[in-house]
Residue, then its C-alpha position, 0 to 999 in steps of 0.5 A: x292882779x297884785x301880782x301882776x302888779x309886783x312884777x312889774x314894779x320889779x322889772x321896771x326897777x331893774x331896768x332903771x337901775x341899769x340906766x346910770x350904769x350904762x350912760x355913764x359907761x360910755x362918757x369915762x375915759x379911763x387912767x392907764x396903769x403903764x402910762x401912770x409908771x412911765x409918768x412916775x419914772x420921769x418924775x418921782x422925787x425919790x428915783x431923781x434923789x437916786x439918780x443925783x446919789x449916783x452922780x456924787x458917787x461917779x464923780x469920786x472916781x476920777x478923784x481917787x484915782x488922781x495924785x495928791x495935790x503938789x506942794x508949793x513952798x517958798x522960805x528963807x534958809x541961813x538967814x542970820x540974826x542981823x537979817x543980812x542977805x549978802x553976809x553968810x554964803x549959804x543964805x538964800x531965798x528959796x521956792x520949792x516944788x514935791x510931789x507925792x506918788x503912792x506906791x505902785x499900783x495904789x492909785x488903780x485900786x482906789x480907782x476900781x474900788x471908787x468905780x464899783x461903789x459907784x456902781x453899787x449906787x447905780x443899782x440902787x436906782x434901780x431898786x428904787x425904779x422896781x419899788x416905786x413901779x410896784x407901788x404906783x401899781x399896787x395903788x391903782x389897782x387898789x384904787x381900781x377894786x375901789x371904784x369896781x366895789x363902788x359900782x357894784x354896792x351902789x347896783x346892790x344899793x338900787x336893788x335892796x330899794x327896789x326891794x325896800x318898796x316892793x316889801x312896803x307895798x306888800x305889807x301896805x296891802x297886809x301879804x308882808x311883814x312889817x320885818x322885812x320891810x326892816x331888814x331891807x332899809x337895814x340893808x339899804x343902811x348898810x351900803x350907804x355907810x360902805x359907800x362912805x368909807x369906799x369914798x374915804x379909801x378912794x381919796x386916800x388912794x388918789x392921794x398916794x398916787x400923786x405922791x408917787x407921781x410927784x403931782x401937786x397935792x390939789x392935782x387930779x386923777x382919773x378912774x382906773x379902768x377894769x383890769x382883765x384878768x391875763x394868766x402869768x405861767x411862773x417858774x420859782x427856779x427860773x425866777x430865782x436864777x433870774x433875781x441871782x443875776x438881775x435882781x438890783x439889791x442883790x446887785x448893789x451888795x455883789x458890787x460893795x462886795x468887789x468894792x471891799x476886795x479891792x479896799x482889801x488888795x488896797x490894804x496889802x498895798x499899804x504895806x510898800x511906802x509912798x514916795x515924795x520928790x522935792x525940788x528947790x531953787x534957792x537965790x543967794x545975793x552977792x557978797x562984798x567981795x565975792x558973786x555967790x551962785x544960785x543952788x538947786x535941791x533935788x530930794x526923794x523921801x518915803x515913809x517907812x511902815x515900821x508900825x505894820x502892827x498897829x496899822x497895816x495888819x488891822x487895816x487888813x483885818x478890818x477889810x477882810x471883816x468888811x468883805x465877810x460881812x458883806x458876803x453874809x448880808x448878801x446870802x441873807x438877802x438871798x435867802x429872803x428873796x428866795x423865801x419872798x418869790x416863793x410866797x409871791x408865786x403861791x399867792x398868784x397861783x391862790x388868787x388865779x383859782x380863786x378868781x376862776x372859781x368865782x367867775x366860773x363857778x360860784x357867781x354864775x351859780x348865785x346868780x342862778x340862785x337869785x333867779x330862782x328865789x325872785x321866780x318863787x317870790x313872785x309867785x309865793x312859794x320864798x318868803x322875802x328874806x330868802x329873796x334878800x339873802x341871796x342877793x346880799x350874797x351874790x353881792x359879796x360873791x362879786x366884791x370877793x371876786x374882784x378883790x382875788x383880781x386886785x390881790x393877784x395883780x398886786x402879788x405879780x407887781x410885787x414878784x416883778x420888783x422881787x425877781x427885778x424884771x417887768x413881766x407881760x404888760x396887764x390888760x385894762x379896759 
């Protein structure tokens, strides 16, 4: 009869376990990982600032390759100390005009030179797009592993009770020990501060979110949902050809290296001299006995680089070093995202069997143990600790299994911003 009884106060306790579970199921509306990506794309403070960035930068181009503003004079020539006008012939007052224009083909390469740092910029916006989209994912799926742990500690948490009053019962009636009824208000203990720290990380998450997102600090965000597990076949050749050739910071130095060569070809340049024209026109007032005609001035002057060595020589020595440099950073950075794609691949290819192997493998096969240990425990044959044991076990089994889904939709979000493209869009529920 007692038994009888024991078993029945389990199932029911089961059954009531599931109840919040499944009406609340059914009242979440859940957050979308894409629809939180587009929303930062339009709003994060940090890809507008590099948008304006690019503005700045695409402004200076017409400015380099635009002639050096035109001089304007006016002045008084001869004038003698008597502050006369009409007694010298050559006095006049005069107004001039002159233009610079640098030697041929200078004005071309500041243009071209201008246009590829703006480019460069330009690719760095979207370096920033590809880091914030992994960001903003990393977040919810840390946040959804947050909510899912929650879910599954707080269905544990009613187990271990469950498990607290049916040992109470049996040492009521003297067929328990007082330490098991101990070690499952332990337990109990234990989910309850997991649960508090659960809830600290969840703020937390929701308060990067909106960061990324550029929501006010006191705005909401809603649940993730579960993210289905979608398999992501990867080639580490193809992903690193693809980042040689769309990958935006190796794009942005490809284009500071172009910048540099024509800095480089502007340099050879300065070699040749510039040149001025000038033109005047100067009045003169009619003397005493005489009408004096107003003279004109024409005028070609250059500069004339005789100090080559000290100027134009380390000019090109500089930028010849500028473009040396660059090329090294390039094939560092190369190397490093090379080194990166490869790590990200081992990781997805880790946390994919990883996950295959707890949802095929281990979690059915401790499920089946905690069958087995309630069947003997119902009839005597486990002791209550057994019973406990492989309960709390299938409870991390299920924690481990949806950290190796969480782990791999971070590494594919981070091989994404790595190679420069988006991938398959990953499923939620």
């Amino acid at each position: 009869m007692f038994r009888k009884l024991i078993c029945t106060t389990m199932t029911v306790s089961f059954f009531l376990c599931l109840i919040p579970f499944l009406s609340q199921a059914q009242q979440k509306t859940f957050i979308n990982v894409d629809q939180l990506v587009q929303e930062a794309l339009q709003n994060n403070s940090e890809i507008l600032a590099a948008k304006r960035k690019w503005e700045v930068y695409k402004e200076k181009v017409p400015q380099a390759r635009a002639l050096p503003d035109p001089m304007l004079g006016a002045g008084i020539i001869n004038l003698p100390t008597s502050f006369s006008f009409s007694k010298e012939d050559m006095t006049m007052k005069e107004i001039s005009v002159s233009q610079k224009f640098p030697f041929f083909g200078k004005r071309t390469l500041m243009g071209e030179m201008a246009e590829k740092e703006a480019e460069a910029v330009f690719s760095e916006i979207q370096e920033k797009v590809n880091r914030i989209i992994k960001d903003v994912k990393s977040a919810y799926y840390d946040l959804s592993h947050v909510y899912r742990v929650t879910e599954v500690t707080e269905y544990n948490k009613k187990i271990m009770e469950t498990f607290a009053r049916i040992a109470e019962t049996k040492y009521s009636v003297g067929e328990g020990i007082q330490q098991d009824v101990i070690k499952a208000h332990v337990e109990v203990s234990k989910m309850v501060d997991e649960l508090i720290m659960l809830g600290q990380k969840k703020r937390a998450l929701k308060a990067k979110l909106i960061a990324l997102l550029s929501r006010p600090p006191d705005a909401q965000v809603g649940e993730p949902g579960e993210v289905v597990f979608e398999k992501l076949p990867v080639d580490v050749e193809e992903l690193r050809k693809t980042a040689v050739d769309i990958n935006p910071a190796l794009g942005s130095m490809k284009k500071m290296i172009e910048a540099k060569e024509k800095a480089y070809l502007l340099a050879k340049r300065e070699y040749y001299p510039d040149f001025s024209f000038r033109f005047a026109y100067g009045q003169r007032d009619n003397g005493p006995s005489m009408e004096r005609q107003d003279m004109l001035t024409g005028m070609v002057e250059l500069n004339i680089p005789i100090f080559y060595k000290e100027k134009q020589d380390r000019r090109v020595a500089e930028t010849k070093a500028e473009i040396l440099n660059w090329k090294g950073q390039y094939i560092a950075m190369r190397n490093e995202i090379f080194s990166m794609i490869t790590d990200a691949v081992a990781m997805i290819e880790q946390r994919e069997k990883q996950f295959e192997l707890y949802k095929t493998g281990i979690i059915p096969q401790t499920s089946l143990q905690v069958n087995s240990a309630m069947a003997a425990y119902k009839v005597n044959k486990a002791d209550f600790l057994t019973l406990l044991d492989s309960q709390l076990t299938l409870y991390r089994y299920e924690i481990e299994y949806h950290l190796a889904l969480t782990e791999f939709e971070k590494a594919v979000a981070n091989l994404e911003a790595l190679v420069g493209k988006q991938f398959l869009e990953r499923a939620v529920k």
